[in-house]
MARBA-3410 file (N, C-alpha, C, O; in Angstrom, 1 decimal):
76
3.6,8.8,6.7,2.5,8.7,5.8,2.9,8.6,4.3,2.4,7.9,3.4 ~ 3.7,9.2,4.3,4.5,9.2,2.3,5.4,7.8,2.3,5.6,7.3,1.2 ~ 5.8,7.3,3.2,7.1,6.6,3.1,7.7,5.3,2.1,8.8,4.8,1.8 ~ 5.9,4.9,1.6,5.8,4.4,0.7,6.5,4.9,-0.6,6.9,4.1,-1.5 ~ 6.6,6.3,-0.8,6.8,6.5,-2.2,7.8,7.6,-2.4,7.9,8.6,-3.2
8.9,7.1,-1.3,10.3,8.1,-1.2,11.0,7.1,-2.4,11.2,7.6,-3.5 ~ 11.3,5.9,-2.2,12.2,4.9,-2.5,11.7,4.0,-3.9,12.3,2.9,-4.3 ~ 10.9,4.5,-4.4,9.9,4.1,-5.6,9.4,3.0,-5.4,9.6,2.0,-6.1 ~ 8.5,3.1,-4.3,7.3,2.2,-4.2,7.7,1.5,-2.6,6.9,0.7,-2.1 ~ 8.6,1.7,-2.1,9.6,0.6,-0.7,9.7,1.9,0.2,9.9,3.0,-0.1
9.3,1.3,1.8,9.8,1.6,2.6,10.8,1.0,3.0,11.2,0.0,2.3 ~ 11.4,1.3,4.0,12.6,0.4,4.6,12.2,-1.0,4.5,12.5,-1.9,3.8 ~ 11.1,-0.9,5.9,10.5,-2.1,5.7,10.3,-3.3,4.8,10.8,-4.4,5.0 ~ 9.3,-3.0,3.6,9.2,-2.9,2.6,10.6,-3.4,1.4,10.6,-4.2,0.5 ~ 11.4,-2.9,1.9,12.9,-3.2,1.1,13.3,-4.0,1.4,13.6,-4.9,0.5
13.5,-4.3,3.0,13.9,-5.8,3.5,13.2,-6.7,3.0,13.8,-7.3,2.1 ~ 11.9,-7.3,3.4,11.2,-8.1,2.7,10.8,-8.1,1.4,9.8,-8.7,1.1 ~ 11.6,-7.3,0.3,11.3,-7.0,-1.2,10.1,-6.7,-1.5,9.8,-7.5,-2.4 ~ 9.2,-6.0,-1.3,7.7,-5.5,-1.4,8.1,-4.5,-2.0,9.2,-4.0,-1.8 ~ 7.4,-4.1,-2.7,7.2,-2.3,-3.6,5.6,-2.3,-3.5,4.9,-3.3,-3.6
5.0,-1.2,-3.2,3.7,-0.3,-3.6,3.5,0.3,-4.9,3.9,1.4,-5.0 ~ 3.0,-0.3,-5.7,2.3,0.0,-6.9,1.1,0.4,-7.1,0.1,0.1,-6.3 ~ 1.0,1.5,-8.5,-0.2,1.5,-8.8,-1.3,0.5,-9.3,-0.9,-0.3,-10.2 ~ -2.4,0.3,-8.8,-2.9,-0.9,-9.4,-3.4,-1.1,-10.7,-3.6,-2.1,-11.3 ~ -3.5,0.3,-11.1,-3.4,-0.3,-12.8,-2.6,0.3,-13.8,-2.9,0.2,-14.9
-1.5,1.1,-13.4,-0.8,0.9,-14.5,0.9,0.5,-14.3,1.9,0.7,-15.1 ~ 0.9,0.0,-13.0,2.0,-0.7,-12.4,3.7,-0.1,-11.9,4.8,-0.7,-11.8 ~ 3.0,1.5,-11.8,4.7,2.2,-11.6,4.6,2.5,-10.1,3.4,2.3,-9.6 ~ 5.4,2.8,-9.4,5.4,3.1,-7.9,4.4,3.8,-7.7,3.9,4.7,-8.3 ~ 4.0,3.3,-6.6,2.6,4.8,-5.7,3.4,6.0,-6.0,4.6,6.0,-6.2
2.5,7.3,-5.9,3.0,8.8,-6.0,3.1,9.2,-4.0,2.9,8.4,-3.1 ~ 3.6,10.4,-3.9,3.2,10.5,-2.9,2.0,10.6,-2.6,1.7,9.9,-1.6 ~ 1.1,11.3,-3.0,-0.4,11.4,-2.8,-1.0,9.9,-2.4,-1.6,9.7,-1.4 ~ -0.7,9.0,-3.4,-1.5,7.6,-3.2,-0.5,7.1,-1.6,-1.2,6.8,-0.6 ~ 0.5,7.1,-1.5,1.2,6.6,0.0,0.4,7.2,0.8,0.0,6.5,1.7
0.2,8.8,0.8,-0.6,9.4,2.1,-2.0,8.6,2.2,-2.4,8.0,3.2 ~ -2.7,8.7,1.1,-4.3,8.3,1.2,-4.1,6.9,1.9,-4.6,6.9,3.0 ~ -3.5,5.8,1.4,-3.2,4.3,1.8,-3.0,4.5,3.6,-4.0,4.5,4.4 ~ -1.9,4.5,3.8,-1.5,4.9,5.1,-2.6,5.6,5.9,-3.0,4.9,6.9 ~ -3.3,7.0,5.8,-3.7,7.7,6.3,-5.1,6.9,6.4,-5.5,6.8,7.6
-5.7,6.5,5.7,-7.1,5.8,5.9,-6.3,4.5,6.7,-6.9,4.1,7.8 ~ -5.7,4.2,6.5,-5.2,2.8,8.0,-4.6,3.4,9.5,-4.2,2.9,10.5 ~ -4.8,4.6,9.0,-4.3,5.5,10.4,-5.7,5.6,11.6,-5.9,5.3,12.8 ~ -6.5,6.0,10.6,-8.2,6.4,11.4,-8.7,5.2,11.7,-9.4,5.0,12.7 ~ -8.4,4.0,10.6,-9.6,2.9,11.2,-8.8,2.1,11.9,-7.6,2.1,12.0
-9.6,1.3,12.3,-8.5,0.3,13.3,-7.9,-0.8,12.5,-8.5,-1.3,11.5 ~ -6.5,-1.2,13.1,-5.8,-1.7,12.2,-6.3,-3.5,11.6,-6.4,-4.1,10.5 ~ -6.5,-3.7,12.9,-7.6,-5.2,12.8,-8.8,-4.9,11.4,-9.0,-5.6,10.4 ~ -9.2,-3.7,11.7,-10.1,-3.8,9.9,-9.4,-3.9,9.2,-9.5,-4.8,8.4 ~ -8.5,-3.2,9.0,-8.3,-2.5,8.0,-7.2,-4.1,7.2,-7.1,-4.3,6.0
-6.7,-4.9,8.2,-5.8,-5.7,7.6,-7.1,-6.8,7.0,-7.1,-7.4,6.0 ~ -8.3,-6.9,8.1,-9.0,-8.2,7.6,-9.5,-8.0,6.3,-9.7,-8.8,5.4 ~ -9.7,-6.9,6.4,-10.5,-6.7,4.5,-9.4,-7.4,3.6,-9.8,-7.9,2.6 ~ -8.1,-7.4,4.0,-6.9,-7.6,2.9,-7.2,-9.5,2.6,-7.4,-10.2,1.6 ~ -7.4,-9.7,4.2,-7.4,-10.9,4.0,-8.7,-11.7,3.4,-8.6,-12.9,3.2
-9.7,-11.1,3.1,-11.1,-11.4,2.7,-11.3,-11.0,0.9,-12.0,-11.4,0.0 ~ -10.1,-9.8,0.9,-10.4,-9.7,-0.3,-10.2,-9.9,-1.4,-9.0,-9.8,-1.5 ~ -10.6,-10.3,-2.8,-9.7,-10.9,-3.7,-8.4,-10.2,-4.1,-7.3,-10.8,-4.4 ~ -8.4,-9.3,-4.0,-6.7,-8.7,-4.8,-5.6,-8.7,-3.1,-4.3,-8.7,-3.1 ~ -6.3,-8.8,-2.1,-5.2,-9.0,-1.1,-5.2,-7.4,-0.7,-4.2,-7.2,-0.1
-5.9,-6.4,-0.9,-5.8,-5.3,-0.9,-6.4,-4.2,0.2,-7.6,-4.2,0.5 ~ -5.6,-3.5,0.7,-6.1,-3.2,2.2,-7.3,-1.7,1.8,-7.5,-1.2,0.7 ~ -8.0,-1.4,2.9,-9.0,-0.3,2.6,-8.4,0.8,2.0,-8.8,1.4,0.9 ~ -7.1,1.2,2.8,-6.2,1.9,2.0,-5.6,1.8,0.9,-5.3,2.9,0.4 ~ -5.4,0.9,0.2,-5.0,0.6,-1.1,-6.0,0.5,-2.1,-5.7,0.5,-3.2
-7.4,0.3,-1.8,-8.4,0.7,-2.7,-8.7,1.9,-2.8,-8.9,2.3,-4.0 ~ -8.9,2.8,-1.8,-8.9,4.3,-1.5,-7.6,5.1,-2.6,-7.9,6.1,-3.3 ~ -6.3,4.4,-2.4,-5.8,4.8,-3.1,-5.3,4.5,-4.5,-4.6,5.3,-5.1 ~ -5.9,3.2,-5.0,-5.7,3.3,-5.9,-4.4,2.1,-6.0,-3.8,2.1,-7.0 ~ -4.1,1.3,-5.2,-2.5,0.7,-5.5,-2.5,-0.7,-4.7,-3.5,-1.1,-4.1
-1.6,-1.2,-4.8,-1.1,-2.3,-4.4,0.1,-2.9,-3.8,1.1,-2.2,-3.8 ~ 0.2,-4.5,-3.1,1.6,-4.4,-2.5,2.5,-5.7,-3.2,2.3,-6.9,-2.8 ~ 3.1,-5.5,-4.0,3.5,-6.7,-4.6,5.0,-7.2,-4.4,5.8,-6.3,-4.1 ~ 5.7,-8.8,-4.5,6.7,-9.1,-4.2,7.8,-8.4,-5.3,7.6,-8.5,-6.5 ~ 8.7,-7.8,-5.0,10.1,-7.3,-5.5,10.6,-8.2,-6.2,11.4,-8.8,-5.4
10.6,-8.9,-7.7,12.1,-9.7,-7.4,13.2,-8.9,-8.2,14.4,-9.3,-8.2
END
């Protein structure tokens, strides 16, 4: 649930493919708190929602990342 915001903003995952989780508005890594909220609200709903909203929505942003407050942007 945190894993987002061990590595300042990267999970493993996340690292391979150069992604960081950011705050969405003032652009420093998610906290732990914002990783749990993100994750954990994509935990309860089903994962098919929870991605299509990303894809429907303007910022690309999953239910969890509005909940929490962040975003998933390319690393360079």
């Amino acid at each position: 649930m945190i894993k987002d915001s061990i590595r300042d903003g990267q999970s493993i995952g996340k690292s391979l493919y150069r992604l960081r989780v950011i705050d969405f508005h003032s652009g420093i890594p998610a906290t732990i708190g914002q990783s749990f909220i993100r994750n954990w609200i994509c935990c309860w709903l089903d994962a098919i929602t929870c991605y299509l909203v990303a894809l429907t929505d303007d910022d690309g942003r999953r239910i969890g990342d509005h909940m929490a407050g962040t975003v998933v942007i390319i690393d360079r």
